[in-house]
C-alpha positions as a Python dict, from the first residue, in 0.01 Angstrom:
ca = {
    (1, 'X'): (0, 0, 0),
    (2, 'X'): (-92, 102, 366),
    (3, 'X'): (-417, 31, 591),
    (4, 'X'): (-775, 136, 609),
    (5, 'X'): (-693, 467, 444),
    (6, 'X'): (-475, 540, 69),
    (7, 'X'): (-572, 750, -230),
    (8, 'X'): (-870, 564, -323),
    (9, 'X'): (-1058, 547, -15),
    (10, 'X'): (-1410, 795, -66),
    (11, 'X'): (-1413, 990, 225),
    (12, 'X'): (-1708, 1159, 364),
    (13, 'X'): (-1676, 1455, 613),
    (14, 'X'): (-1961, 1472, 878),
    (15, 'X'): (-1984, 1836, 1014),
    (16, 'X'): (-1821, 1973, 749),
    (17, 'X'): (-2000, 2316, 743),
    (18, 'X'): (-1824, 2354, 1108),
    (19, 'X'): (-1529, 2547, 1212),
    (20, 'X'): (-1283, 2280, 1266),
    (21, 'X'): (-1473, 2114, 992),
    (22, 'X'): (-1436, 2351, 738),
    (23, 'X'): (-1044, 2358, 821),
    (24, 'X'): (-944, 2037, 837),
    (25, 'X'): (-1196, 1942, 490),
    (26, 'X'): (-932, 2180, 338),
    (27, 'X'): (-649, 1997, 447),
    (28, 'X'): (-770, 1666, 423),
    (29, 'X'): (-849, 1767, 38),
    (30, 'X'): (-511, 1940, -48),
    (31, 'X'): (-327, 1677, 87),
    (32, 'X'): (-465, 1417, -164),
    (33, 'X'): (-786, 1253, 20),
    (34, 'X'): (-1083, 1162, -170),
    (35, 'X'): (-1307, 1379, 15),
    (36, 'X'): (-1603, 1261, -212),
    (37, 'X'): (-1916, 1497, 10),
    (38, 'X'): (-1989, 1658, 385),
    (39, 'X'): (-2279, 1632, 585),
    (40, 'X'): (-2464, 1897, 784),
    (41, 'X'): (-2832, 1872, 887),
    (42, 'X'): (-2942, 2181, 735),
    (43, 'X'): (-2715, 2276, 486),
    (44, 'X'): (-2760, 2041, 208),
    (45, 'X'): (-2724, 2179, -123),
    (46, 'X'): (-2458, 2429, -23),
    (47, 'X'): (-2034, 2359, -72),
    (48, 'X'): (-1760, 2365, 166),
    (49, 'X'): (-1408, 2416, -47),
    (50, 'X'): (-1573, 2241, -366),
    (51, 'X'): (-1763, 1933, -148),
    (52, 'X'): (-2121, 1890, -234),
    (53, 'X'): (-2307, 1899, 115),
    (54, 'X'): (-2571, 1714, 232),
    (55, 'X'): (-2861, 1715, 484),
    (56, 'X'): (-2802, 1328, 579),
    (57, 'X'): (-2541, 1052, 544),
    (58, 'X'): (-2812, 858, 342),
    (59, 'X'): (-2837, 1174, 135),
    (60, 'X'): (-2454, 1135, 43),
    (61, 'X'): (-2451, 805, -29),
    (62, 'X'): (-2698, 769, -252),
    (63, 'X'): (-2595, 1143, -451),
    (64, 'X'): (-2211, 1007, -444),
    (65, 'X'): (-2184, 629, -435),
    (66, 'X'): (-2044, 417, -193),
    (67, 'X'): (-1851, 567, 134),
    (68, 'X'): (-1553, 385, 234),
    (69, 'X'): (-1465, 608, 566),
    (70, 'X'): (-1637, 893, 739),
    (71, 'X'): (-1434, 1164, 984),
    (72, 'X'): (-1645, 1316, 1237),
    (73, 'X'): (-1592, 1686, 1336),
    (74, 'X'): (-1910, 1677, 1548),
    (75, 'X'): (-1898, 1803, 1955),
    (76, 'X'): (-1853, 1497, 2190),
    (77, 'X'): (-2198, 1469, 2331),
    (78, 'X'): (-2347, 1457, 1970),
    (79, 'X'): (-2124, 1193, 1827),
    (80, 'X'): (-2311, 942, 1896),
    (81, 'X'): (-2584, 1044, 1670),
    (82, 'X'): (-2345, 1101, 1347),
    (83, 'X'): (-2158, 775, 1433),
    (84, 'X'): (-2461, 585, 1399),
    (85, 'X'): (-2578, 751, 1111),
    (86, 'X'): (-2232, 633, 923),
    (87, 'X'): (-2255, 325, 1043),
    (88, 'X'): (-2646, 267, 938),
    (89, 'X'): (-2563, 411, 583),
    (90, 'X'): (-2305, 114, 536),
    (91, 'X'): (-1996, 308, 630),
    (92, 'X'): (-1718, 35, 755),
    (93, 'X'): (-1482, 294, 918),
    (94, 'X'): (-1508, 607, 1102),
    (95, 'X'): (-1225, 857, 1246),
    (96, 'X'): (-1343, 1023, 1564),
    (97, 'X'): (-1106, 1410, 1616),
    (98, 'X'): (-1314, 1460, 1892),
    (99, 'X'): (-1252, 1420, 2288),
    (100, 'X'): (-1489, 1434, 2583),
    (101, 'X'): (-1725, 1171, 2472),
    (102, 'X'): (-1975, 1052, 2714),
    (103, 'X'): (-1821, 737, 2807),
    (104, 'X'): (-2168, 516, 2782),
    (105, 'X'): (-2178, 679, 2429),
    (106, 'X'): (-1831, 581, 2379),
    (107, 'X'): (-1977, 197, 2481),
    (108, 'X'): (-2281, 169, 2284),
    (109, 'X'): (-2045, 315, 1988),
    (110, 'X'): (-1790, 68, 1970),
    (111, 'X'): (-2037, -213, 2028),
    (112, 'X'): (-2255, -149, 1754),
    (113, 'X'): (-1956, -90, 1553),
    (114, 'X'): (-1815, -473, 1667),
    (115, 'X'): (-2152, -598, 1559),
    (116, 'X'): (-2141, -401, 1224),
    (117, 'X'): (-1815, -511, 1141),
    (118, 'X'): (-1715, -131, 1108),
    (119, 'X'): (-1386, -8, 1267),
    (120, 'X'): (-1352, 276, 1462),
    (121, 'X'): (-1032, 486, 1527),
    (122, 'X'): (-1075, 713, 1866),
    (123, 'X'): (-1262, 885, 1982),
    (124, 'X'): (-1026, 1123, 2102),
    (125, 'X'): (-822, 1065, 1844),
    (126, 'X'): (-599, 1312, 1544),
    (127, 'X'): (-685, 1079, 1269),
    (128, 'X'): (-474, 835, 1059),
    (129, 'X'): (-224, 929, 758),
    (130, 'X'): (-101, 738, 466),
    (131, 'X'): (202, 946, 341),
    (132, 'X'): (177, 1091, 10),
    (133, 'X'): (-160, 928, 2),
    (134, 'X'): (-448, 1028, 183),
    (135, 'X'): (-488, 1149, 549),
    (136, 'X'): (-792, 1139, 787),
    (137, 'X'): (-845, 1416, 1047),
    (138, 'X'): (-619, 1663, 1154),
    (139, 'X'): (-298, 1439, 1182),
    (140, 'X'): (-38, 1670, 1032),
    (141, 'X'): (-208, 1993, 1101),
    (142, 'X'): (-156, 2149, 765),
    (143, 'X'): (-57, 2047, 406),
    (144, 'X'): (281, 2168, 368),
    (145, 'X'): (373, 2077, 740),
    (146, 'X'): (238, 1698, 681),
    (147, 'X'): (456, 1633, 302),
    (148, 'X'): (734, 1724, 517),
    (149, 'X'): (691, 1518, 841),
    (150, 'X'): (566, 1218, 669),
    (151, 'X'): (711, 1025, 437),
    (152, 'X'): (624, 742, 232),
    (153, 'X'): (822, 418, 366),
    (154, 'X'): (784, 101, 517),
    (155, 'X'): (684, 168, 897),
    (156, 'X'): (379, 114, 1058),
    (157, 'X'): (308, 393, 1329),
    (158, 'X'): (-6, 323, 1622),
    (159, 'X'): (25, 571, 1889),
    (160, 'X'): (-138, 646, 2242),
    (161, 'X'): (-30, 982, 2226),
    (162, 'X'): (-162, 1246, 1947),
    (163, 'X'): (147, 1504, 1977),
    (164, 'X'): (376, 1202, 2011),
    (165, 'X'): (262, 1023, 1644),
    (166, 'X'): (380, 1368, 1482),
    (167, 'X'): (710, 1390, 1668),
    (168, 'X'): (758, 1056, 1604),
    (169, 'X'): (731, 1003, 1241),
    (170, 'X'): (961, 1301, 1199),
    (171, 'X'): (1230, 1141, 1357),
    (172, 'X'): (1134, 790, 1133),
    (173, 'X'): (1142, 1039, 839),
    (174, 'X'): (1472, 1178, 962),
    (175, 'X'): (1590, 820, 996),
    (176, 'X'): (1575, 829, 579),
    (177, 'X'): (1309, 579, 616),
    (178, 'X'): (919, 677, 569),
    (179, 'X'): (577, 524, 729),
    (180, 'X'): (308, 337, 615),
    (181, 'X'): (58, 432, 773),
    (182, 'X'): (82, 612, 1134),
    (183, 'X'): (-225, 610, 1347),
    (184, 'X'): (-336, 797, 1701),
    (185, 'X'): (-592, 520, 1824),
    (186, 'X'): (-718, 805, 2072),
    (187, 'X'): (-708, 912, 2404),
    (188, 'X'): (-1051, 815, 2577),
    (189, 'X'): (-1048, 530, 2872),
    (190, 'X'): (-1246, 344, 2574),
    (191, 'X'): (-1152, 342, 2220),
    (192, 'X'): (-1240, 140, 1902),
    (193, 'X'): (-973, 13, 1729),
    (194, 'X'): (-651, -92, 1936),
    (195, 'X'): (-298, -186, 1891),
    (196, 'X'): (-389, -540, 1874),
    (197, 'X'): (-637, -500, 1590),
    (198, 'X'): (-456, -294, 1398),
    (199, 'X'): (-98, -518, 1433),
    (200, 'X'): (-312, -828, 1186),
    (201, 'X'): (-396, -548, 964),
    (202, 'X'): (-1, -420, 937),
    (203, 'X'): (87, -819, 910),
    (204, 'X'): (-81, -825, 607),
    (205, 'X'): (10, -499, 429),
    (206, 'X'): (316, -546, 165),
    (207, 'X'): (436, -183, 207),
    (208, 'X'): (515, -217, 599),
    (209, 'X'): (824, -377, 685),
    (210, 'X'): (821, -310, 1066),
    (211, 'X'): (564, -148, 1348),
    (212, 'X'): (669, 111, 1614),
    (213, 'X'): (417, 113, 1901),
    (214, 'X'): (443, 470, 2121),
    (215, 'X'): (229, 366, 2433),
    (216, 'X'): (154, 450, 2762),
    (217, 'X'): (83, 355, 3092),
    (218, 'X'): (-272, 259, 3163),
    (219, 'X'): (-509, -39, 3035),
    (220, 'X'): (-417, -338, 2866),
    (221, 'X'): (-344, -206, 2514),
    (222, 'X'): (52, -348, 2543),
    (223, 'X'): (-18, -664, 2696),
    (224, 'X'): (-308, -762, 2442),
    (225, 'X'): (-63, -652, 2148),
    (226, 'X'): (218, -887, 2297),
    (227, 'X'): (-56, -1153, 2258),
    (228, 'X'): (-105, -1113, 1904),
    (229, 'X'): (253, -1153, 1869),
    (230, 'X'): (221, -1471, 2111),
    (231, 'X'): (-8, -1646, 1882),
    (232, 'X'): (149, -1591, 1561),
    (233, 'X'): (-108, -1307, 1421),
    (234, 'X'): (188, -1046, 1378),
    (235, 'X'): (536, -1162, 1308),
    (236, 'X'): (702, -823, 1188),
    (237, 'X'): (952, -662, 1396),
    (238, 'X'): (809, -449, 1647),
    (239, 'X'): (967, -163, 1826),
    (240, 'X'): (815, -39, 2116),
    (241, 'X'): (826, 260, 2377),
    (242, 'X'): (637, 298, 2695),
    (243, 'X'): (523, 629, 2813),
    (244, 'X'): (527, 717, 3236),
    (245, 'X'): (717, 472, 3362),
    (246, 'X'): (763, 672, 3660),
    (247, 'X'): (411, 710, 3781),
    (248, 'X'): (302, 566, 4091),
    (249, 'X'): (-23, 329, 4054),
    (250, 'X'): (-339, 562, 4090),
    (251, 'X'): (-160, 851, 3966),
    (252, 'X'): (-279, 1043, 3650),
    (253, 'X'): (-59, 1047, 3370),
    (254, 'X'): (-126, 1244, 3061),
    (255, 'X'): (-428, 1075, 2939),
    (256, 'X'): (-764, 1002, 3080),
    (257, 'X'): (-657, 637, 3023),
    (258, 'X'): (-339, 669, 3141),
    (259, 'X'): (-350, 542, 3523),
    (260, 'X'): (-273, 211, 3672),
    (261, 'X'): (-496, 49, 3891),
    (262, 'X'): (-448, -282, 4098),
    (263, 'X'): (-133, -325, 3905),
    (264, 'X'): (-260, -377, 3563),
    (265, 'X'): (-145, -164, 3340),
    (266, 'X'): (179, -46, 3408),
    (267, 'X'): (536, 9, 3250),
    (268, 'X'): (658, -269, 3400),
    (269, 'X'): (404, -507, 3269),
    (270, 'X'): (378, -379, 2931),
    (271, 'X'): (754, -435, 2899),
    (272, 'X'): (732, -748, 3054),
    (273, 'X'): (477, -922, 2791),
    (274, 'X'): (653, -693, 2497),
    (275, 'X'): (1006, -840, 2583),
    (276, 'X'): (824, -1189, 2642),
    (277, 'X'): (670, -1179, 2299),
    (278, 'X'): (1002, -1104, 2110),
    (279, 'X'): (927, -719, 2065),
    (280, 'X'): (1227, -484, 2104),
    (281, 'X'): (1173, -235, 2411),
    (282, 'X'): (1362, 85, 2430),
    (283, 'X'): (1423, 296, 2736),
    (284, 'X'): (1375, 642, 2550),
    (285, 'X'): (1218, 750, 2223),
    (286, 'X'): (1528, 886, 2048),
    (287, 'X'): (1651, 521, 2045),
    (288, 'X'): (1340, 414, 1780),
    (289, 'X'): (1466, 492, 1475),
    (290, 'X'): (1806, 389, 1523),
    (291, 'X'): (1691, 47, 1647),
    (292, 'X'): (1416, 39, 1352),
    (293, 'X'): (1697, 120, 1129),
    (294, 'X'): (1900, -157, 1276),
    (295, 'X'): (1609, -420, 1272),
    (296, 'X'): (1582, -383, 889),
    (297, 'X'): (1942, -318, 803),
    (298, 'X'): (1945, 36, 657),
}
């Protein structure tokens, strides 16, 4: 198994006819993903690597069927457009690659989405990857660079850091162990999906045995996921690691969400609620696997 993405999930590409769209419809495809059509206003009727294109969303859905996921390789300030498209066109989850999202597009987005019922990973994020399944966005980078990072296994991976979810599923697949599904939520102040929705979708998945959580300073992502854990939504082990525990409150740190104001959202805090909620806590990444390892007695 994994979550919101395997083998069978129809995937629709919107921009496809772009550059990075192009690219990434060719590794998304190689890799194993249903990549079922593309959209680009304009262009209908023509292919990109073997996907039928089309002028609309609408246009796809009714030519190909139902569309279970759409990736959008469309510039930040036109995003908003294509994500409402998927979403009027019945579309119940959509994987933003793209950064530098106007942040009241980045509202009206994710509310519309809530309303909808449709889930949203990023914006700002690299996508989502099932190993040896099916992979959304340009998580991996390229075919034969992904079937050896990621492995098939039984760890759930939801990252605040894009380079970070790579690095770190090497060293799981190192471990001898394998993911699930590993996930960059994004990198924007606002995203769709966080750590605390996507921990009652891990709960529930047979294949994953165990969550690692990569985060960072900045917002409330790590204290609402210790709350899930409070009330009894996730009860898996989870191993977490906190990014810029160092930085001073209204300091910058890596991410545009990254910075702790009026002491919410920092290291301390996060560890503090993690700990509290029976999550495991290590002091530096290297330590994940071997503690994952530990937790599950391989």
């Amino acid at each position: 198994m994994a979550i919101l993405l395997d083998e069978n999930t129809r995937v629709l590409i919107q921009g496809i006819t772009g550059r990075e769209g192009s690219a990434r419809a060719r590794f998304m495809s190689e890799y194993g993903t249903k990549v079922v059509a593309g959209t680009s206003p304009g262009r209908g009727g023509t292919e990109v690597w073997r996907i039928p294109v089309y002028n609309t969303v609408e246009e796809a859905v009714k030519e190909r069927g139902p569309i279970d996921l759409s990736v959008t390789f469309v510039p930040g300030p036109l995003v908003k457009s294509a994500v409402v498209e998927a979403i009027n066109a019945g579309i119940k989850t959509i994987v933003m690659p793209v950064e530098r999202v106007p942040l009241h597009d980045i509202i009206e987005m994710v509310h519309l989405a809530r309303q909808r019922g449709v889930k949203i990973i990023g914006p700002g994020s690299l996508g989502l990857i099932s190993p040896e399944k099916a992979v959304a966005g340009w998580i991996g980078g390229a075919e034969e660079q992904a079937r050896v990072v990621f492995k098939a296994g039984p760890v759930g991976i939801i990252s605040r850091s894009g380079g970070q979810t790579t690095t770190l599923c090497w060293a799981i697949t190192k471990a001898g162990l394998g993911e699930s599904t590993a996930i960059h939520v994004g990198s924007e102040p606002i995203i769709g999906m966080s750590p605390a929705e996507l921990l009652p979708l891990f709960e529930k998945d047979p294949q994953t045995e165990a969550v690692v959580l990569f985060g960072e300073i900045g917002t409330v992502a790590e204290e609402e996921a210790a709350e899930v854990i409070m009330r009894g939504e996730f009860t898996k082990p989870l191993v977490a690691y906190i990014a810029g525990r160092t930085a001073q409150p209204g300091v910058r740190f890596s991410h545009a969400s990254a910075i702790i104001e009026r002491g919410r959202g920092s290291a301390e805090s996060k560890v503090k609620a993690l700990k509290e909620a029976g999550a495991v806590v290590v002091d530096r990444p290297d330590e994940i696997p071997v503690v994952v390892k530990k937790l599950l007695r391989r």
